[in-house]
N, CA, C and O atoms as CSV, one atom per row, in Angstrom:
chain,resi,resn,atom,element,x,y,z
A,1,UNK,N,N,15.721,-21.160,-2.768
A,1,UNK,CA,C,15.643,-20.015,-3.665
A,1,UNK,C,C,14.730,-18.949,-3.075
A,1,UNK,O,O,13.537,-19.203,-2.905
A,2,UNK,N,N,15.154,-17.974,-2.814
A,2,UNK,CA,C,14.485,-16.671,-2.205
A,2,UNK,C,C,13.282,-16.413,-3.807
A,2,UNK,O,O,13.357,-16.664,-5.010
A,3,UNK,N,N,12.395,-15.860,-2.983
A,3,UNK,CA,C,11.023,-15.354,-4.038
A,3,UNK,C,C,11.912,-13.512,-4.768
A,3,UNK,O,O,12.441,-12.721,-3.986
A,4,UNK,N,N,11.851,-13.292,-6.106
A,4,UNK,CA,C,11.819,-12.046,-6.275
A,4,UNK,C,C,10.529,-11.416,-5.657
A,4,UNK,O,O,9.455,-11.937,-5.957
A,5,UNK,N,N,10.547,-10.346,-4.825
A,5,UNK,CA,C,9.847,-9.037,-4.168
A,5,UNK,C,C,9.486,-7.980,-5.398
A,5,UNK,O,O,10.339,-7.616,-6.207
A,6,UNK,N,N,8.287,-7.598,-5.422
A,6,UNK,CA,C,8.106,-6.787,-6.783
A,6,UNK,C,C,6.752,-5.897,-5.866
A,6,UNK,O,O,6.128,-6.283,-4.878
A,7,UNK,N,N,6.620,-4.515,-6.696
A,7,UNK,CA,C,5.698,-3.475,-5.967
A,7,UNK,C,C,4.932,-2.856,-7.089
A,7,UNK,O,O,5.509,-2.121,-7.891
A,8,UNK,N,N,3.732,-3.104,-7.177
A,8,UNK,CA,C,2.986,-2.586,-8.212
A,8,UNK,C,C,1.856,-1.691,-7.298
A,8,UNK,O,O,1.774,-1.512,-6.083
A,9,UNK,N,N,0.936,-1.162,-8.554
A,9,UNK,CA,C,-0.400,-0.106,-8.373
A,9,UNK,C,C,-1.303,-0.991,-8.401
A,9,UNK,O,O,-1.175,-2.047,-9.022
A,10,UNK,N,N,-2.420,-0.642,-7.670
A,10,UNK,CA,C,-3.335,-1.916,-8.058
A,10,UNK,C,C,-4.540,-1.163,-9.718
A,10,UNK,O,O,-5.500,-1.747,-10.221
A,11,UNK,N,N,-4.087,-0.075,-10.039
A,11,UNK,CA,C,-4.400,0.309,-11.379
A,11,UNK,C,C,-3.578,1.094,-12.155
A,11,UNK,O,O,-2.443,1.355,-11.756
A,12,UNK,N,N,-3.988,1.505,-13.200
A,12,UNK,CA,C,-3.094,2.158,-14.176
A,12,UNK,C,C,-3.346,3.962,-13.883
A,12,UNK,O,O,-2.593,4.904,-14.133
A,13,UNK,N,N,-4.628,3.935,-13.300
A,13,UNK,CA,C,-4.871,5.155,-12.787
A,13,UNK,C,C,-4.438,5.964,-11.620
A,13,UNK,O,O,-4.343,7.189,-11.544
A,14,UNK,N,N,-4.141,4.876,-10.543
A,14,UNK,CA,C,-3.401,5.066,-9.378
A,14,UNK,C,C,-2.319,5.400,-9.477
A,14,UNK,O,O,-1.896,6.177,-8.621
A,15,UNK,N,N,-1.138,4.808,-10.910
A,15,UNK,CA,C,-0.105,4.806,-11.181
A,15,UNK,C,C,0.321,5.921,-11.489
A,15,UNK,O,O,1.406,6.378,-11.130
A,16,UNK,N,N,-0.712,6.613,-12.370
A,16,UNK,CA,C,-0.620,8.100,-12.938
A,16,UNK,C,C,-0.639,9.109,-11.741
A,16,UNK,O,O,-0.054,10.187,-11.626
A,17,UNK,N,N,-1.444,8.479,-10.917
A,17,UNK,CA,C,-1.692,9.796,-9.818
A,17,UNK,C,C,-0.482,9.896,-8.913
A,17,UNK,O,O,-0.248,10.952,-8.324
A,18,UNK,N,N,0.561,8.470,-8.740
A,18,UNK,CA,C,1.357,9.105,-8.144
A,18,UNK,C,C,2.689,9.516,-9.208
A,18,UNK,O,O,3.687,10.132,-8.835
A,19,UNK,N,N,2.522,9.183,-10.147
A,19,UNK,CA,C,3.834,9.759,-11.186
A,19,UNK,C,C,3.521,11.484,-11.562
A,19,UNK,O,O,4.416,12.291,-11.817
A,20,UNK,N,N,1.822,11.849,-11.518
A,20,UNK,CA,C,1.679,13.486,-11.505
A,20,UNK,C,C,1.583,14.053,-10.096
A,20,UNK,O,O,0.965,15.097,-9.885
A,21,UNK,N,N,2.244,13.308,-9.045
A,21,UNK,CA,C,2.011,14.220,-7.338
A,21,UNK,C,C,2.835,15.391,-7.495
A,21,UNK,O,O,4.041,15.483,-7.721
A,22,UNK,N,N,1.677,16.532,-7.280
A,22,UNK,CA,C,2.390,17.754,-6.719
A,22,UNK,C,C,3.203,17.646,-5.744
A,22,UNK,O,O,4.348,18.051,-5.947
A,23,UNK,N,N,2.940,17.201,-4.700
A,23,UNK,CA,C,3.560,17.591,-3.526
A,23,UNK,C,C,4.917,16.491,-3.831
A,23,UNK,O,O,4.802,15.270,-3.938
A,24,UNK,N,N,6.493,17.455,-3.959
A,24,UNK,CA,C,7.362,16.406,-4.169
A,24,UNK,C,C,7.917,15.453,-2.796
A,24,UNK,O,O,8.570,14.427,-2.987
A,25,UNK,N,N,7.541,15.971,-1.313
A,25,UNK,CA,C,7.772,15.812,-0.520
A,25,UNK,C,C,6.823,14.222,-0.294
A,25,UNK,O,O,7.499,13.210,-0.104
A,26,UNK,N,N,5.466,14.110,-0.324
A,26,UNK,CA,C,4.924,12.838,-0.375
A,26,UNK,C,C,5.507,12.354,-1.473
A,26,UNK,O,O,6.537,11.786,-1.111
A,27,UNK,N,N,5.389,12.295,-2.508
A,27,UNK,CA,C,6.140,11.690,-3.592
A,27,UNK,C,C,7.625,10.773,-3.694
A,27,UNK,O,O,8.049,9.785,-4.292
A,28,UNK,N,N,8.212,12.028,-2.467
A,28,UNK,CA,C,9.551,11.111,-2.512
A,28,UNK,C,C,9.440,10.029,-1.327
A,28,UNK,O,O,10.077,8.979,-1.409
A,29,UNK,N,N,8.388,10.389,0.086
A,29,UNK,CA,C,8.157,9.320,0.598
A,29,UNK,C,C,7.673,8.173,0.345
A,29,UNK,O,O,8.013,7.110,0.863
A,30,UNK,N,N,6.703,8.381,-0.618
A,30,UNK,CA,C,6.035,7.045,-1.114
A,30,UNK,C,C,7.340,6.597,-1.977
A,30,UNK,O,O,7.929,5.580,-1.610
A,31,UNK,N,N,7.723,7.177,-2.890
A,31,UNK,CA,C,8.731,6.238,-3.815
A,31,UNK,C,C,10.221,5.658,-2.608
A,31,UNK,O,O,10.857,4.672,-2.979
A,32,UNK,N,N,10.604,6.309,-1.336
A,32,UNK,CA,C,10.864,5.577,-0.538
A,32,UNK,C,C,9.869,3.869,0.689
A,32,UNK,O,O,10.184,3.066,1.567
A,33,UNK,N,N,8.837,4.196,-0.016
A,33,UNK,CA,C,7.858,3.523,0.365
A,33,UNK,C,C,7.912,1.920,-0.120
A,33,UNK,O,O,7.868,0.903,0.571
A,34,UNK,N,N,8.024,2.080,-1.551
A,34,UNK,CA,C,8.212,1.399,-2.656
A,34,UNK,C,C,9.669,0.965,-2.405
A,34,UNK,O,O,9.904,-0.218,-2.155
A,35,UNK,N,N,10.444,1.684,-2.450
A,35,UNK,CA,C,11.907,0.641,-2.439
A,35,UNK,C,C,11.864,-0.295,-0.943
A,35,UNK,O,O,12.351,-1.422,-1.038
A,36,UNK,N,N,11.406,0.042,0.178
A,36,UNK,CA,C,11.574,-0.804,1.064
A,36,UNK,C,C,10.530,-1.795,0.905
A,36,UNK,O,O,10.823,-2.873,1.421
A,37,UNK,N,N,9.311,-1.742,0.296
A,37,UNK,CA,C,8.430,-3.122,0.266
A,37,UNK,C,C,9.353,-3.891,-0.406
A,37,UNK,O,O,9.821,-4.804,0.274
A,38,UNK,N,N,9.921,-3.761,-1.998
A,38,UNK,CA,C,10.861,-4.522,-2.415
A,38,UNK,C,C,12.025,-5.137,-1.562
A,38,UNK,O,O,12.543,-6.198,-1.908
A,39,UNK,N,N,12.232,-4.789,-0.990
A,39,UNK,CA,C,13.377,-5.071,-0.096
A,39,UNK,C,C,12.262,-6.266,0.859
A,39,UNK,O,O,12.321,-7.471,0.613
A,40,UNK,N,N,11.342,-5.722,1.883
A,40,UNK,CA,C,10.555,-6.783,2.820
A,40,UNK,C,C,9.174,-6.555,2.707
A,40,UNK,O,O,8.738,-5.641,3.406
A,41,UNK,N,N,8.381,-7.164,1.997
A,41,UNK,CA,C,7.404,-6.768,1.475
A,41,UNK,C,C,6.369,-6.474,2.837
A,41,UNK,O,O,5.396,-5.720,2.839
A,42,UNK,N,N,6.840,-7.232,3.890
A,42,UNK,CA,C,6.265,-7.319,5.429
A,42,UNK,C,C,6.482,-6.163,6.422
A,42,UNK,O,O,6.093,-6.148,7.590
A,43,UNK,N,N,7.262,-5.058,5.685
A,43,UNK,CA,C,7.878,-3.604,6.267
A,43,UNK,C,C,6.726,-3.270,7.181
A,43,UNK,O,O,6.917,-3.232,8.396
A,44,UNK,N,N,5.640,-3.045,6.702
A,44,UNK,CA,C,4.410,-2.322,7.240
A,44,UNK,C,C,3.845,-3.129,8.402
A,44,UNK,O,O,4.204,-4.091,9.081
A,45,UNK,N,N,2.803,-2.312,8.325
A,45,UNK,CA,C,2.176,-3.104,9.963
A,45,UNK,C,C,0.672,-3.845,9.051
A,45,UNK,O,O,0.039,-3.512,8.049
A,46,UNK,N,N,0.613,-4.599,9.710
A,46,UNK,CA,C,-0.591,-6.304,9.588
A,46,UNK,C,C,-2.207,-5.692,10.107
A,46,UNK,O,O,-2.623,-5.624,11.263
A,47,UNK,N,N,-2.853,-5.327,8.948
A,47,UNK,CA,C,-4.006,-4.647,9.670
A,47,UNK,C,C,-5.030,-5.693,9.877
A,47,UNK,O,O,-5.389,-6.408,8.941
A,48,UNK,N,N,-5.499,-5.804,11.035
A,48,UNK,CA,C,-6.253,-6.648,11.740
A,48,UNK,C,C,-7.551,-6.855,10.678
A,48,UNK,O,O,-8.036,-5.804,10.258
A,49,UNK,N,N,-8.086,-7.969,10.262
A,49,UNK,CA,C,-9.000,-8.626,9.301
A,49,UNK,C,C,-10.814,-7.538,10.005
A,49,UNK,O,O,-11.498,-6.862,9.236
A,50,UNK,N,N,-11.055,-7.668,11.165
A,50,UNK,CA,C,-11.727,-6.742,11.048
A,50,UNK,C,C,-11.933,-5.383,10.824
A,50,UNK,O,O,-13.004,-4.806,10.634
A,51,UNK,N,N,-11.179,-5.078,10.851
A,51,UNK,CA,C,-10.604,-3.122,10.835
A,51,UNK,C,C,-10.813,-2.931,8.961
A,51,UNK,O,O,-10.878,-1.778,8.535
A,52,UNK,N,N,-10.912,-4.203,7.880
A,52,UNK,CA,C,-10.593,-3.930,6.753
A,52,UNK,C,C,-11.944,-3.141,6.382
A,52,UNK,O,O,-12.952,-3.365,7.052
A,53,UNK,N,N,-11.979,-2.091,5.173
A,53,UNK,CA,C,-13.187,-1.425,4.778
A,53,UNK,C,C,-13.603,-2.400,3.568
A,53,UNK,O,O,-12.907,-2.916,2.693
A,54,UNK,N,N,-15.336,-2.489,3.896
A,54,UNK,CA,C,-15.815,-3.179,3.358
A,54,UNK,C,C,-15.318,-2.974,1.448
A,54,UNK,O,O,-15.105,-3.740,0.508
A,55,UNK,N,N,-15.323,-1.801,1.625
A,55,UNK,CA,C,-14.769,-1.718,-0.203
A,55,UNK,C,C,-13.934,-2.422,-0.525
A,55,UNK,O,O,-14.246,-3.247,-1.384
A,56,UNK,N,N,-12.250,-2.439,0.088
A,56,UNK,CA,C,-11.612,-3.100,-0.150
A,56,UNK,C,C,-11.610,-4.736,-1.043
A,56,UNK,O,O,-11.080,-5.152,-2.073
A,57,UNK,N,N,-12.612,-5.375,0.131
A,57,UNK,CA,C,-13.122,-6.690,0.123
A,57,UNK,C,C,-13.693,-6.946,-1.277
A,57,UNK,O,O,-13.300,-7.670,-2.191
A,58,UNK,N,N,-15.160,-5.798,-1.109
A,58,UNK,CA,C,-15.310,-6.544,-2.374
A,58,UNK,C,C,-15.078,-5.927,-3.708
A,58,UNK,O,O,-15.651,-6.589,-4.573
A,59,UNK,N,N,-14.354,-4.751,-4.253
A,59,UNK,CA,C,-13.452,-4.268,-5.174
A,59,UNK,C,C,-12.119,-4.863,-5.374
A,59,UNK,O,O,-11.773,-4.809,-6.554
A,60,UNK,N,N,-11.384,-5.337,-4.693
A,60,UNK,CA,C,-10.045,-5.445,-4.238
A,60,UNK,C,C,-9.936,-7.487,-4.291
A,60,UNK,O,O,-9.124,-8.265,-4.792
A,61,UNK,N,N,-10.800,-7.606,-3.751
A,61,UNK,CA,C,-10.956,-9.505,-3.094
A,61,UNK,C,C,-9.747,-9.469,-2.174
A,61,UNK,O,O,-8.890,-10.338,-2.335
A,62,UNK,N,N,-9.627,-8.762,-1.442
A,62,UNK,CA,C,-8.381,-8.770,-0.677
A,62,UNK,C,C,-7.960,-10.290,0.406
A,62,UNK,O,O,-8.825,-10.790,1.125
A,63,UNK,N,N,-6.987,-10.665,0.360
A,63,UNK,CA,C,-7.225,-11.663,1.552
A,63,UNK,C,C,-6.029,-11.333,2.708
A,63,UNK,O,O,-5.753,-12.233,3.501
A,64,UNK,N,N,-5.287,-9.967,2.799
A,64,UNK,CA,C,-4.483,-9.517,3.745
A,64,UNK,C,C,-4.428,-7.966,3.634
A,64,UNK,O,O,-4.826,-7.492,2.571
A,65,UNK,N,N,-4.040,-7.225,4.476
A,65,UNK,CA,C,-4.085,-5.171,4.506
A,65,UNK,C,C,-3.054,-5.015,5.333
A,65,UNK,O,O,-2.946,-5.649,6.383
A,66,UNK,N,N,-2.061,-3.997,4.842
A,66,UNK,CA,C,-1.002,-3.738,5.109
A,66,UNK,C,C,-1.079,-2.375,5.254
A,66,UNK,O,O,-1.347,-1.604,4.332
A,67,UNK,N,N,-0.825,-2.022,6.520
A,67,UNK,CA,C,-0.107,-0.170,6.342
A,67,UNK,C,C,1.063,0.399,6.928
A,67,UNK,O,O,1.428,0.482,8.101
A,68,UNK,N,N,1.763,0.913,5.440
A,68,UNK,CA,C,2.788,1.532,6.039
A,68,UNK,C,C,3.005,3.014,6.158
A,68,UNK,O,O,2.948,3.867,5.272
A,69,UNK,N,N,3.236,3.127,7.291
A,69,UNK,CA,C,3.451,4.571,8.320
A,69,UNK,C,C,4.307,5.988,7.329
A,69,UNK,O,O,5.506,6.186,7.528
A,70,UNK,N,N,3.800,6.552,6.669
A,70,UNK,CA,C,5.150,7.792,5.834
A,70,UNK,C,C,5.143,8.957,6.681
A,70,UNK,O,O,4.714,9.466,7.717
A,71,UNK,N,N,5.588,9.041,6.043
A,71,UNK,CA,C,6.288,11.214,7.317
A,71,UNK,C,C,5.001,11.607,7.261
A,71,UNK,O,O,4.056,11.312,6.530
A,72,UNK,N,N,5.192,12.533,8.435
A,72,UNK,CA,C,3.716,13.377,7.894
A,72,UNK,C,C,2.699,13.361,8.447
A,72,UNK,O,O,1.841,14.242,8.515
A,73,UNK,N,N,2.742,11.781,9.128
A,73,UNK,CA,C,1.006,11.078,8.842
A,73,UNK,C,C,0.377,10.871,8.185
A,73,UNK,O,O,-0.846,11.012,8.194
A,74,UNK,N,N,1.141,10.425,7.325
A,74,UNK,CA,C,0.367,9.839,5.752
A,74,UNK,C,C,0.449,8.314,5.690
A,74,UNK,O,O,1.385,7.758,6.264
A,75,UNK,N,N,-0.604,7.497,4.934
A,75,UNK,CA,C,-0.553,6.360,5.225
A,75,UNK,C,C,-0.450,5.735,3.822
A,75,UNK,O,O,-0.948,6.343,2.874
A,76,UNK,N,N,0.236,4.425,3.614
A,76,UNK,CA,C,0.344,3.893,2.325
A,76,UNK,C,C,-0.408,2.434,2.577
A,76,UNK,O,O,0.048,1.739,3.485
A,77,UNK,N,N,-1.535,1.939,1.819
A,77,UNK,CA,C,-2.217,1.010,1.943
A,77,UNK,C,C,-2.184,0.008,0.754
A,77,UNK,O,O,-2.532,0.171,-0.415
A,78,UNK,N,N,-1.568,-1.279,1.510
A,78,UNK,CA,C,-1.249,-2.305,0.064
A,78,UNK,C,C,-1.623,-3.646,0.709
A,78,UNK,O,O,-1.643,-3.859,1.922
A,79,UNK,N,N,-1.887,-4.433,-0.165
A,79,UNK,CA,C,-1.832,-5.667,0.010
A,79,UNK,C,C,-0.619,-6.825,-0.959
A,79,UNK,O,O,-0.045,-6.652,-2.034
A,80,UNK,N,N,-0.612,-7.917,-0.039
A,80,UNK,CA,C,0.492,-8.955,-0.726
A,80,UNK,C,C,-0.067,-10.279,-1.195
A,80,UNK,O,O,-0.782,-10.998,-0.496
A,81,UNK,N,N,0.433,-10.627,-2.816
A,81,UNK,CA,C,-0.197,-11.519,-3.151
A,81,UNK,C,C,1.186,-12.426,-3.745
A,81,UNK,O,O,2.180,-11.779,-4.078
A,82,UNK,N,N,1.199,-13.935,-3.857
A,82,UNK,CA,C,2.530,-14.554,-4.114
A,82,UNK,C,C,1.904,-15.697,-4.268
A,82,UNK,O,O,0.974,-16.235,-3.666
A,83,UNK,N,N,2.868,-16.122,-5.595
A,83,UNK,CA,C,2.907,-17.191,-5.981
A,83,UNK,C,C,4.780,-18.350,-5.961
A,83,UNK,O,O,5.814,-18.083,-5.349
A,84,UNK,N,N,4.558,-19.228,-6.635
A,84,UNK,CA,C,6.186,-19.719,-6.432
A,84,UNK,C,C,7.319,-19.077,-6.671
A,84,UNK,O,O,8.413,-19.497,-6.297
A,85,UNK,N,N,7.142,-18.027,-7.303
A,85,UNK,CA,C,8.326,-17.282,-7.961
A,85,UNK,C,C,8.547,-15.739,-7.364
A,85,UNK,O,O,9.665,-15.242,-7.231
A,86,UNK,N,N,7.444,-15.139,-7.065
A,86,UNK,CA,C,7.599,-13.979,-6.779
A,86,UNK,C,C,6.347,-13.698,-5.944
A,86,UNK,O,O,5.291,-14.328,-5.991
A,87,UNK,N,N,6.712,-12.398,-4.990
A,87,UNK,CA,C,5.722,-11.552,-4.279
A,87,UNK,C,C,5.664,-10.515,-4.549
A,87,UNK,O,O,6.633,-9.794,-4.788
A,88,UNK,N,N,4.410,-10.173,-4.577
A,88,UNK,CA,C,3.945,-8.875,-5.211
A,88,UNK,C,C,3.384,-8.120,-4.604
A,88,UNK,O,O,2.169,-8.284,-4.500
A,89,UNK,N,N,4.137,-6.753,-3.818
A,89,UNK,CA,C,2.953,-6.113,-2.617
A,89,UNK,C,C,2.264,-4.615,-4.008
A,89,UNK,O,O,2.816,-3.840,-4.789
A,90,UNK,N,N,0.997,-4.896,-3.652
A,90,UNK,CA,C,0.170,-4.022,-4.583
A,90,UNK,C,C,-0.498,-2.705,-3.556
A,90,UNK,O,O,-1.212,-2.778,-2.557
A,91,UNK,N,N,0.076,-1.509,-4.285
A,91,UNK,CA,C,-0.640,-0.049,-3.393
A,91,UNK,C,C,-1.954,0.035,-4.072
A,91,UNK,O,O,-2.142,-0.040,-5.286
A,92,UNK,N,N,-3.001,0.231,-2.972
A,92,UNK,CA,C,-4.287,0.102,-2.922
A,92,UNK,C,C,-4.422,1.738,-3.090
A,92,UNK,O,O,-4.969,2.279,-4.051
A,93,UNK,N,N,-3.898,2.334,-2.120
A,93,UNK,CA,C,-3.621,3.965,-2.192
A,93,UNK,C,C,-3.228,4.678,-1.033
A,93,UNK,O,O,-3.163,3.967,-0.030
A,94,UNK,N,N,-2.916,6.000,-0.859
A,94,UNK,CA,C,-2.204,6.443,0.319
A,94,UNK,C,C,-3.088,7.679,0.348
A,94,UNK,O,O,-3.604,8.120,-0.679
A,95,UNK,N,N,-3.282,8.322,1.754
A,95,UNK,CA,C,-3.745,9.079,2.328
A,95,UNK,C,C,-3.391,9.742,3.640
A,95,UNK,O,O,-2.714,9.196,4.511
A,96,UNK,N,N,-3.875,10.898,3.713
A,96,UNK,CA,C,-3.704,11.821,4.986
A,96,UNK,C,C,-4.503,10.686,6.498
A,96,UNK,O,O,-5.408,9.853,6.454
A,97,UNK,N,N,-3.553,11.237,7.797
A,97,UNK,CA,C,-3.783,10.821,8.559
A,97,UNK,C,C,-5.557,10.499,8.682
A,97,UNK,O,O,-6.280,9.518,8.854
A,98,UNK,N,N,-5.710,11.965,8.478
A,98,UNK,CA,C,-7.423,12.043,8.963
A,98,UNK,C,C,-8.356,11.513,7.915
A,98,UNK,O,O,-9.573,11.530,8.100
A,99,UNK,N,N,-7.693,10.939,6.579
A,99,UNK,CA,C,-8.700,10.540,5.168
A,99,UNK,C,C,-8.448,9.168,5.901
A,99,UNK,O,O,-9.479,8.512,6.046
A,100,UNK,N,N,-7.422,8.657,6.340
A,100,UNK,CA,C,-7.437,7.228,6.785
A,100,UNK,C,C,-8.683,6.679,8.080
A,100,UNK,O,O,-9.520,5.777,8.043
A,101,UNK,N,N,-8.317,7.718,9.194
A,101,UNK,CA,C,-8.828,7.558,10.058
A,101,UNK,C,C,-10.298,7.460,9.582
A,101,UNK,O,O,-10.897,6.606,10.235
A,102,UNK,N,N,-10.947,7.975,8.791
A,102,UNK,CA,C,-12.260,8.204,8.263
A,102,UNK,C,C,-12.624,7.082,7.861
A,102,UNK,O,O,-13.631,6.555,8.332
A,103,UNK,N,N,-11.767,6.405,6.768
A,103,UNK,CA,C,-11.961,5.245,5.820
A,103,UNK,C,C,-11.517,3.986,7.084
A,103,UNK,O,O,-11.994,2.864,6.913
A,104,UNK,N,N,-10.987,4.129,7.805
A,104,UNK,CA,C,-11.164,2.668,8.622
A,104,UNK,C,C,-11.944,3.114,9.901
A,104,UNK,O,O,-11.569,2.504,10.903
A,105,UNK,N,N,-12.979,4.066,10.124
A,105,UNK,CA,C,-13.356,3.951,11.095
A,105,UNK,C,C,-13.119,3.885,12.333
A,105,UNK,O,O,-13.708,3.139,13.116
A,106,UNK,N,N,-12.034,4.841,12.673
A,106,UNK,CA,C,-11.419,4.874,13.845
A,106,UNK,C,C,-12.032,6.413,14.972
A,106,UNK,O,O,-11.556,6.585,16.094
């Protein structure tokens, strides 16, 4: 039996911010963002356990970081959590090339 794939916010506030995005152009990338995690929740690239920002860790309890690449240079940051029935990749949040580069220290 294949796991149902499911894509949530990791808040209710995050949720709002991308259902009020001005810009319809990120908007429609991220909500293309969202249909392909459902599809492979593993779409994105595997961010190396040291590279993670300490916030994450201990706001988040993260135990994996995922980023996937949108037009632009914009980055969508989620993690995946699963149990017997289903996987659940959760958006942490998305940002400009250079807000990323900042927040992981590159």
């Amino acid at each position: 039996m294949n796991k149902e794939s499911h894509v949530a916010f990791i808040s209710q506030k995050l949720k709002e911010e991308f259902n009020s995005l001005k810009d319809e152009k990120l908007h429609k990338f991220i909500n293309r963002a969202l249909d392909d995690l459902k599809q492979n929740p593993a779409c994105g690239v595997k961010i190396s356990k040291k590279l993670w920002p300490k916030s994450y860790i201990q706001k988040y309890q993260i135990t994996n970081l995922w980023k996937y690449d949108l037009p632009n240079a914009w980055r969508l940051i989620y993690t995946i959590e699963s149990d017997e029935i289903k996987i659940m990749s959760i958006i942490l949040e998305w940002f400009s090339h250079k807000d990323y580069e900042r927040k992981f220290n590159y």
